[in-house]
FITORVEX-264290 format. One line per 8 residues: number of its first residue (from 0); for each residue x, y negated, z negated of N, C-alpha, C. Coordinates in nm, 2 decimals. Example, Ala and Ser with C-alpha at 12.3 -4.5 7.8 and 13.67 -1.06 7.14 Angstrom:
<sites>
0 = 1.32 0.57 -0.78 1.23 0.45 -0.78 1.32 0.33 -0.78  1.28 0.22 -0.71 1.37 0.11 -0.71 1.29 0.00 -0.79;
</sites>
This chain:
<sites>
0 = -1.68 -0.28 1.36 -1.73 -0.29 1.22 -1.63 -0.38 1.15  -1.73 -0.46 1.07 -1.59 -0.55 0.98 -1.61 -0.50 0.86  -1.47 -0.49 0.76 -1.48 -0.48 0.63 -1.45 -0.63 0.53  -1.58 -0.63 0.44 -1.50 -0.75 0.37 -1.40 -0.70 0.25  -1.39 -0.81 0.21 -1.31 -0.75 0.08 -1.29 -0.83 -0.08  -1.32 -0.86 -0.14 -1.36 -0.93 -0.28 -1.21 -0.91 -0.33  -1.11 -1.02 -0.31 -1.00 -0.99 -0.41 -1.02 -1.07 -0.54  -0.98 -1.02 -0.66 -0.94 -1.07 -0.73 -0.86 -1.16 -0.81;
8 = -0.81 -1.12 -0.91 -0.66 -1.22 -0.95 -0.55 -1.17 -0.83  -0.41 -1.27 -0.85 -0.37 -1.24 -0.76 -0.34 -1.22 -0.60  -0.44 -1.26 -0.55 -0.46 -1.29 -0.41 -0.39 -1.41 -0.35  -0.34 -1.36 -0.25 -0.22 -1.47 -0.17 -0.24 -1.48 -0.04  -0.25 -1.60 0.02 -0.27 -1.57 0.22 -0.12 -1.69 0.25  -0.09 -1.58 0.34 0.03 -1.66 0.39 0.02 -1.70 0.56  0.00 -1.83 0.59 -0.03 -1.85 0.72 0.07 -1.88 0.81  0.12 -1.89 0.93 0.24 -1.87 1.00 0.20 -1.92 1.12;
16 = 0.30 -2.04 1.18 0.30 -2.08 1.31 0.44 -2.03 1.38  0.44 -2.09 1.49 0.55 -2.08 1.57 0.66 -2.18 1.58  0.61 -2.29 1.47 0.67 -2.40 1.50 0.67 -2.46 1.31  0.71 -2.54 1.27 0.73 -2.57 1.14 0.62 -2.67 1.11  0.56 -2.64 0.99 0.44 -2.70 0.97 0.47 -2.85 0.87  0.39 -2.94 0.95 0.39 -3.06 0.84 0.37 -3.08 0.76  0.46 -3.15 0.63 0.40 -3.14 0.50 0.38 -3.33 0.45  0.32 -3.33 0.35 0.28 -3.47 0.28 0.40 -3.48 0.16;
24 = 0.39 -3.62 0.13 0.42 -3.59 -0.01 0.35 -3.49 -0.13  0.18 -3.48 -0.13 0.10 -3.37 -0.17 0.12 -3.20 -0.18  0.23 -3.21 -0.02 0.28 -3.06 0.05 0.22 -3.06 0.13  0.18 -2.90 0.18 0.20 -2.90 0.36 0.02 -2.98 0.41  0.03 -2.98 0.47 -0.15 -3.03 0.54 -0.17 -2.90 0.58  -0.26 -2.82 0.51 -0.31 -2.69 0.55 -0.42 -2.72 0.64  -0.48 -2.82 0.70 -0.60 -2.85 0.83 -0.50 -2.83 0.92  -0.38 -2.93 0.95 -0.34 -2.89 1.05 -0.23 -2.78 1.06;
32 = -0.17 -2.69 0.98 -0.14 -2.55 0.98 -0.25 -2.46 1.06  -0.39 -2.47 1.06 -0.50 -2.37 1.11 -0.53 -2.40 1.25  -0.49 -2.51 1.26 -0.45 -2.56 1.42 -0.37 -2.47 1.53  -0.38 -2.37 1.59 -0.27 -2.30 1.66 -0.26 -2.18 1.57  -0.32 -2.12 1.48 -0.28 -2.01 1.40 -0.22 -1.88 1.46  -0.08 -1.89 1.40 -0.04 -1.78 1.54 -0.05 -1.59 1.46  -0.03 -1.62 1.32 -0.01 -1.51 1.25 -0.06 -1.53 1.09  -0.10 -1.45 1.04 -0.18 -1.44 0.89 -0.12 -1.33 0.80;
40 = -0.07 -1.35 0.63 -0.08 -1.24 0.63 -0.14 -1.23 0.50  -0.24 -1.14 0.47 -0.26 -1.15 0.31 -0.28 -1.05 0.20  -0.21 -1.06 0.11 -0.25 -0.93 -0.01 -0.33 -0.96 -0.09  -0.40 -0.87 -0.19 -0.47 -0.91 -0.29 -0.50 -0.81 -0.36  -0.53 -0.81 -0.50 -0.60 -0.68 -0.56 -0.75 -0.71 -0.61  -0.83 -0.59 -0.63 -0.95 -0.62 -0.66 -1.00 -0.48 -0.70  -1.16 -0.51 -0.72 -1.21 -0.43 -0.72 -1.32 -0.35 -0.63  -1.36 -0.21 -0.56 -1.44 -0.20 -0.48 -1.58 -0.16 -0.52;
48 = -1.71 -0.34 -0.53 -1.79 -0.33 -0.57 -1.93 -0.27 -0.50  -1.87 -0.15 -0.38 -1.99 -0.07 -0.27 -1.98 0.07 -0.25  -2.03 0.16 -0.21 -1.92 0.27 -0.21 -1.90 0.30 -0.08  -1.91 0.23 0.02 -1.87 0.21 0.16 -1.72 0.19 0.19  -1.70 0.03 0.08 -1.60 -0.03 0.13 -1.44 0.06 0.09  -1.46 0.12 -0.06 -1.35 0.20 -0.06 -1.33 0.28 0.01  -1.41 0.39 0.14 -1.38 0.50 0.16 -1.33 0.41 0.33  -1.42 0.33 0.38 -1.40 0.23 0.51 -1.24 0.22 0.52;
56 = -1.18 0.17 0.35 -1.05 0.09 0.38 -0.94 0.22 0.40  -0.98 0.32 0.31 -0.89 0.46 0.31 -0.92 0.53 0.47  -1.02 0.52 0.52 -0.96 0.53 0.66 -0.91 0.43 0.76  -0.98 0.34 0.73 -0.87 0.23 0.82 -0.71 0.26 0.77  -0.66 0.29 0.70 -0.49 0.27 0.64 -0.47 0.43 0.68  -0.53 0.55 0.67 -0.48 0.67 0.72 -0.47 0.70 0.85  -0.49 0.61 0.94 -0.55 0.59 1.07 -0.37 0.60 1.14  -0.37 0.66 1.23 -0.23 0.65 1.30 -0.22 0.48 1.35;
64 = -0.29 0.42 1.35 -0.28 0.30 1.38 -0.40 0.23 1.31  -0.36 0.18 1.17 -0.42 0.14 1.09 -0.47 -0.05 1.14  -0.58 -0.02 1.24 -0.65 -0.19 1.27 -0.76 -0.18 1.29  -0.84 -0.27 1.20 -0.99 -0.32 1.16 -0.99 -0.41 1.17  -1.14 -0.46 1.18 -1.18 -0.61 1.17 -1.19 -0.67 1.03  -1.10 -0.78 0.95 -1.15 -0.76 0.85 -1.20 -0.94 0.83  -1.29 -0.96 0.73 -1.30 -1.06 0.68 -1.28 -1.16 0.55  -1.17 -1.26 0.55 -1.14 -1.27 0.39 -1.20 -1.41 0.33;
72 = -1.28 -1.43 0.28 -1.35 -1.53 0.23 -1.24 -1.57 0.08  -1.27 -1.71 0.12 -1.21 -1.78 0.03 -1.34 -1.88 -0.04  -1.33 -1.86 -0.16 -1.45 -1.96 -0.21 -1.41 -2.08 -0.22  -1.51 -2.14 -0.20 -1.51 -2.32 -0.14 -1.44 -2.38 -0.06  -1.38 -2.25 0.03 -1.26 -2.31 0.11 -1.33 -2.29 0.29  -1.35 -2.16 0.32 -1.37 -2.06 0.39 -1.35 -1.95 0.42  -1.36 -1.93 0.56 -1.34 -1.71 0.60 -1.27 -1.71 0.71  -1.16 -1.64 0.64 -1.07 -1.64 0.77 -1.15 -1.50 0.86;
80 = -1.15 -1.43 0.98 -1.19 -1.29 1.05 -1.11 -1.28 1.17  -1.07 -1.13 1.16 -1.01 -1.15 1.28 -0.92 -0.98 1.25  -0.87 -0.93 1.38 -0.82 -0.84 1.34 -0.70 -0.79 1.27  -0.68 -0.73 1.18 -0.58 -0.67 1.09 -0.52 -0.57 1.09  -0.37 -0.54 1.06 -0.31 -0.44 1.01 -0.28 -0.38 0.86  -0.34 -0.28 0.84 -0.32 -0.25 0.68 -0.19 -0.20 0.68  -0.11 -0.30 0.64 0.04 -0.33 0.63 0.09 -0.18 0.49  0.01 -0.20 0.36 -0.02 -0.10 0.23 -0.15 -0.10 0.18;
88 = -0.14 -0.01 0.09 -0.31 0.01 0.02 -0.23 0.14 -0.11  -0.26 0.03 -0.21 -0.25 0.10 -0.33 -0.42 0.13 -0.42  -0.44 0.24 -0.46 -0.54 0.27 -0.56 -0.54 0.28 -0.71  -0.62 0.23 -0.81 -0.60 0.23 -0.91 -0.69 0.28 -0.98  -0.75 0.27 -1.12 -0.80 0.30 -1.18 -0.82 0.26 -1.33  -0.76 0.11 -1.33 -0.73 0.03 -1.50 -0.86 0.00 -1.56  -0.97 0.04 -1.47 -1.08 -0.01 -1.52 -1.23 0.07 -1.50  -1.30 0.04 -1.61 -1.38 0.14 -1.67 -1.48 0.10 -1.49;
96 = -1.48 -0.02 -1.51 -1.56 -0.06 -1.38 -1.59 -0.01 -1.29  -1.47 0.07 -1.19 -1.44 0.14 -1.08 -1.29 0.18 -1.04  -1.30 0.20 -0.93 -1.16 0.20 -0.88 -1.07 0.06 -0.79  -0.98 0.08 -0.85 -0.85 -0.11 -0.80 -0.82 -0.08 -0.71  -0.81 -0.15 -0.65 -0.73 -0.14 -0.49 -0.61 -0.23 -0.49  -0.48 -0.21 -0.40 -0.39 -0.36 -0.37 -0.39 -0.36 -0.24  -0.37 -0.42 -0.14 -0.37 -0.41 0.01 -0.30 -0.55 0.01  -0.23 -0.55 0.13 -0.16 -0.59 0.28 -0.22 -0.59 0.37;
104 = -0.22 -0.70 0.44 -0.28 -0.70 0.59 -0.25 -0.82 0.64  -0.16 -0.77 0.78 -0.11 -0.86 0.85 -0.21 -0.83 0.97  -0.25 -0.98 1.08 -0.29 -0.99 1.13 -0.26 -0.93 1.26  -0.32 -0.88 1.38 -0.29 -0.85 1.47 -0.35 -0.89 1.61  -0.45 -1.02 1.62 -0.46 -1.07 1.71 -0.47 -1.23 1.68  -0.59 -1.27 1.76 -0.64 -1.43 1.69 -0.72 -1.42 1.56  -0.70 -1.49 1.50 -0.76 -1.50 1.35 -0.86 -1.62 1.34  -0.97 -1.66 1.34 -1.03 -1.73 1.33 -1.09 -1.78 1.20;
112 = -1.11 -1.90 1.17 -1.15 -1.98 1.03 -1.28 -2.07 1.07  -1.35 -2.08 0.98 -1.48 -2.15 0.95 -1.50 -2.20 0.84  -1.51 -2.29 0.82 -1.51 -2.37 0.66 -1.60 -2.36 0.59  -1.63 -2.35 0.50 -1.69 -2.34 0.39 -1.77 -2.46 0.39;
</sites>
């Protein structure tokens, strides 16, 4: 089963090789960073707009070995998928909307990307 996940403000992906990544005068070339992707990791906060996806993510993270499949879409960019460790998972409540989430998740195998 994969979980998606709708972050919000605040959302960060940090991508990691084995080796030091090329940069431009621009900064790094994130095409070839995805080349060899050895490790991912990303937080974000949001909101949960299903009532699947909050109770899915609270057991994935209670789990003695908290790993799911998850999927993180990036708009106009693409979707990273692939499997994950719920590294944290905070719950909130700031908003009349529903309930906030903050999560962590580091990668735990191959991570795969498809562009947008």
């Amino acid at each position: 089963m994969s979980t998606t996940l709708y972050p919000q403000l605040g959302a960060c992906a940090a991508v990691r090789r084995s080796e030091d990544l090329p940069s431009s005068p621009g900064g790094v070339l994130l095409a070839q960073s995805l080349n060899g992707l050895k490790s991912m990791s990303v937080s974000g906060d949001g909101i949960f707009l299903d009532e699947t996806a909050e109770p899915r993510l609270n057991t994935v993270a209670m789990q003695a070995d908290p790993v799911a499949n998850f999927q993180m879409v990036v708009p106009d960019f693409g979707t990273f998928a692939g499997e994950f460790r719920a590294a944290s998972l905070e719950f909130g409540s700031e908003t009349e909307a529903g309930v906030t989430f903050s999560v962590s998740l580091e990668s735990n195998a191959t991570v795969t990307f498809v562009s947008a």
